[in-house]
N, C-alpha and C positions, 0 to 999 in steps of 0.2 A: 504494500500500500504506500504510496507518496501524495502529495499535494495535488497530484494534478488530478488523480482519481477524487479524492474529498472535495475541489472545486467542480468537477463535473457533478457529482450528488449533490451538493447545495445548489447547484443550476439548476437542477431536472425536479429536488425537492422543493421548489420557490415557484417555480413556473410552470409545475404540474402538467407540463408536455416538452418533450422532447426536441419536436421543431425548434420550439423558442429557445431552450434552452441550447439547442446548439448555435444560434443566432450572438444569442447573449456571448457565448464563447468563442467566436469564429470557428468555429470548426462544423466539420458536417455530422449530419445526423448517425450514417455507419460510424463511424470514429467514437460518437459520442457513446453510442448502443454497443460500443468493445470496450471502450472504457469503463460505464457499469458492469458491465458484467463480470470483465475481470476483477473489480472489488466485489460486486458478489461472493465470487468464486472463493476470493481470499479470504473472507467474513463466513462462509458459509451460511449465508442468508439470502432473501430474497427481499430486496429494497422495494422496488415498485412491480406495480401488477398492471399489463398494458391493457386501455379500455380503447373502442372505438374512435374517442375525443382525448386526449391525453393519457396522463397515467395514474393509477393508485397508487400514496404511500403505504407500506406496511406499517405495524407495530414494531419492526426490528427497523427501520427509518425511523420513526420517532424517535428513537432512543440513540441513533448515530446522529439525529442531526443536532443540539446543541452540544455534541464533544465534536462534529466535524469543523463546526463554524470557529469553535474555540483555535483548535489546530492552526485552521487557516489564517486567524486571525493572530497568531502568535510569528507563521510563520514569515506572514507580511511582512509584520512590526519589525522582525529581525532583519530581514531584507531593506529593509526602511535605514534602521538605524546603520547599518553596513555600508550604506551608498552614502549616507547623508556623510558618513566620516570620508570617504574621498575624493565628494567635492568641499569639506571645510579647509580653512587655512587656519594650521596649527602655530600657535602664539604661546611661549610661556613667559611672563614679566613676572619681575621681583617686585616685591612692595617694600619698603624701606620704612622704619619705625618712624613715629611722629607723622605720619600722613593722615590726615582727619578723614574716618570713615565719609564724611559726604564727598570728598576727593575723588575715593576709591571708588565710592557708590557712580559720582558724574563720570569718569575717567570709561565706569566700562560700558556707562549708558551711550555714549556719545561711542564709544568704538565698535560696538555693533550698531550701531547707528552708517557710521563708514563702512561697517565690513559685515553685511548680516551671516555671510557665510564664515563666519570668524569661529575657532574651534580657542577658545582662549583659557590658560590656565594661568591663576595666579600662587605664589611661592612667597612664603616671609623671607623679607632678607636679599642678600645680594646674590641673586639667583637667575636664571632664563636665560632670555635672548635681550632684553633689557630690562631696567627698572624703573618704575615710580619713584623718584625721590626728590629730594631738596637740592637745589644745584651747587651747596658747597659737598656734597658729597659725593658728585662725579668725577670719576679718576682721571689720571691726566691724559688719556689715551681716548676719553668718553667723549663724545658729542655728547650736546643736550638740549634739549626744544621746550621750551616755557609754554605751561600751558596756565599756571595763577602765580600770581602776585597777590602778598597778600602785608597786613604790619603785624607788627608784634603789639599785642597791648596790653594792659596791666590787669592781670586777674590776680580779687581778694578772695578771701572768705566770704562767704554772707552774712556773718557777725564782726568783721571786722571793723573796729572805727572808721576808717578810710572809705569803708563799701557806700554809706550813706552821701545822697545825692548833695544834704547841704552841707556836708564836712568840710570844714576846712583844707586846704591842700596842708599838708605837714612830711616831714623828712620818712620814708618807708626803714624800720629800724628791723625789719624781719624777712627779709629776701631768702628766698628759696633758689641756689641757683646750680647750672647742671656746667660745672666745672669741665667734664669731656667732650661736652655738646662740641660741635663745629661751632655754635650761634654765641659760644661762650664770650669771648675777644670783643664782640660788637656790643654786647652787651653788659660789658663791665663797667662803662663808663656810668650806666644809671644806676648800678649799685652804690655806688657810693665806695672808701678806700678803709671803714671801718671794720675789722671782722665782727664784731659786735653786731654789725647789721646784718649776719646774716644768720639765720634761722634753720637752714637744713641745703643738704643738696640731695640731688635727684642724678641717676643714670640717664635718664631721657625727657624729653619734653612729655611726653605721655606722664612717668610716673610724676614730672612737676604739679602736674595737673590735678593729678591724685592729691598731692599735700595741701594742695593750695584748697581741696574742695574739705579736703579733713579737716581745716582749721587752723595747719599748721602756719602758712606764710603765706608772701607775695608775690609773684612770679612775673613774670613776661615770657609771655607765651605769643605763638599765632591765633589769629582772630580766629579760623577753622576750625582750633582746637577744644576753644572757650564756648564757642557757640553753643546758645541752646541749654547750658551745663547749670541745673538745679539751682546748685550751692555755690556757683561760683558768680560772681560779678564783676563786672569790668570798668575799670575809669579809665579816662585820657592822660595825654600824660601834656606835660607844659612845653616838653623838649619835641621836639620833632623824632617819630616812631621809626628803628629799623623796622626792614622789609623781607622778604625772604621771598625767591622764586620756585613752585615745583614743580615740577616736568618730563620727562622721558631721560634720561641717563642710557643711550646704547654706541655701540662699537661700530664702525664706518661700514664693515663687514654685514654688519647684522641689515641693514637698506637690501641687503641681496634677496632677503626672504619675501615673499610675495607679503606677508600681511604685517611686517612692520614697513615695510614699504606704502602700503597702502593706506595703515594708519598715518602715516609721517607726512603723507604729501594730500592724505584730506585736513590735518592737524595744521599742517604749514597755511592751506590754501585758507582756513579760516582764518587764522591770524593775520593775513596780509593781502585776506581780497576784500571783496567788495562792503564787507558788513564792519561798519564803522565799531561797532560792540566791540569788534575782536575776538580773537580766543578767550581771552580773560572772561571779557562779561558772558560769554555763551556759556561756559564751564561754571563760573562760579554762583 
């Protein structure tokens, strides 16, 4: 028994004549009446009973036909998913820590967007054929294509003195700051030169975030990070905000592959064609 015998019985059992059914199948009516029969044969049953105007189903049809349709319909599906994988274009990108879920979330809306036949896996970490990251963290060997700009801005606690809107501006004496960060260097200068001011460090902007929402301090983070965040609140600052760019980080090599290719040159054409937004505002 194979598929092509259990497609002809769900033809002959749907359409309760033979003619149609071999219609429905392109094939002819001999062809269709050898094919029943050899599942007959192999079932040791007798499916339909021929009348004048069509055919009867039996009691042993009833009972093959929702396990034939079942079959069929699995076998489809496998067939299905088989083709669909060698027309997609396989993509693995790294995600790089500190990248704000809505990033990730806009990043892969917009690239099946460009590439619906995109087979895409994402990887923590410096990983694939490129990455998602911040552009001080692409290597010296990396290209890299901006797709947000964004500032860094002051996240409190939500009990903090400072968090309330009519507070007075006053010196921050508890800075949270992430000593290994790349963002480290640019942002020393709003700390202030006292250790006293500082309150805890952090591995990464992510776990800054964490402290600053526990109560512990104050942080400068990016605005993508803060957003939306319960417990955490944001003020301006007096001083003019660094900025940080993040974008694609890949290897001159990697343009060879059909779908970072593809992504690269609908990514570019946004940012530098006709739509005044730009890449920035469409992403962010």
């Amino acid at each position: 028994m194979d598929i092509r015998h259990l497609k002809a019985f769900l033809a002959v059992f749907e359409e309760r004549n033979i003619t149609a059914a071999a219609q429905r199948l392109f094939i002819s009516q001999p062809t269709l009446s050898v094919t029943i029969k050899q599942l007959e044969e192999e079932l040791g049953a007798t499916l339909f009973v021929r009348l004048p105007r069509g055919v009867e189903v039996s009691d042993e049809a009833r009972l093959l036909y929702p396990q034939a349709r079942r079959m069929v319909a699995e076998s489809e599906a496998l067939s299905r998913m088989f083709r669909g994988r060698e027309n997609r274009l396989p993509l693995t990108l790294g995600i790089e820590g500190d990248i704000a879920a809505s990033h990730i979330e806009a990043f892969v809306r917009m690239a099946h967007l460009a590439l619906p036949n995109l087979l895409l896996t994402l990887e923590e970490g410096c990983h694939g054929d490129g990455r998602l990251a911040v552009e001080e963290m692409c290597c010296e060997d990396e290209l890299f294509l901006p797709l947000w700009e964004e500032s860094y801005v002051m996240a409190l606690p939500a009990n903090h003195p400072m968090a309330a809107v009519q507070a007075n501006w006053a010196p921050i004496e508890d800075w949270i700051t992430c000593p290994q960060h790349p963002s480290h260097q640019r942002l020393m200068a709003l700390y202030g030169r006292s250790p006293e001011a500082v309150a805890g460090h952090a591995g990464s902007l992510q776990q800054a975030l964490h402290m600053v929402a526990a109560g512990v301090g104050v942080a400068m983070l990016p605005q993508s990070l803060v957003s939306g965040h319960a417990r955490v609140v944001v003020r301006a600052l007096h001083l003019p905000a660094p900025t940080r760019r993040v974008g694609l980080c890949y290897a001159a090599q990697a343009l060879e592959m059909p779908a970072m290719r593809g992504l690269h040159e609908y990514f570019l054409q946004k940012s530098t064609g006709g739509d005044r937004s730009g890449l920035m505002g469409c992403l962010g």
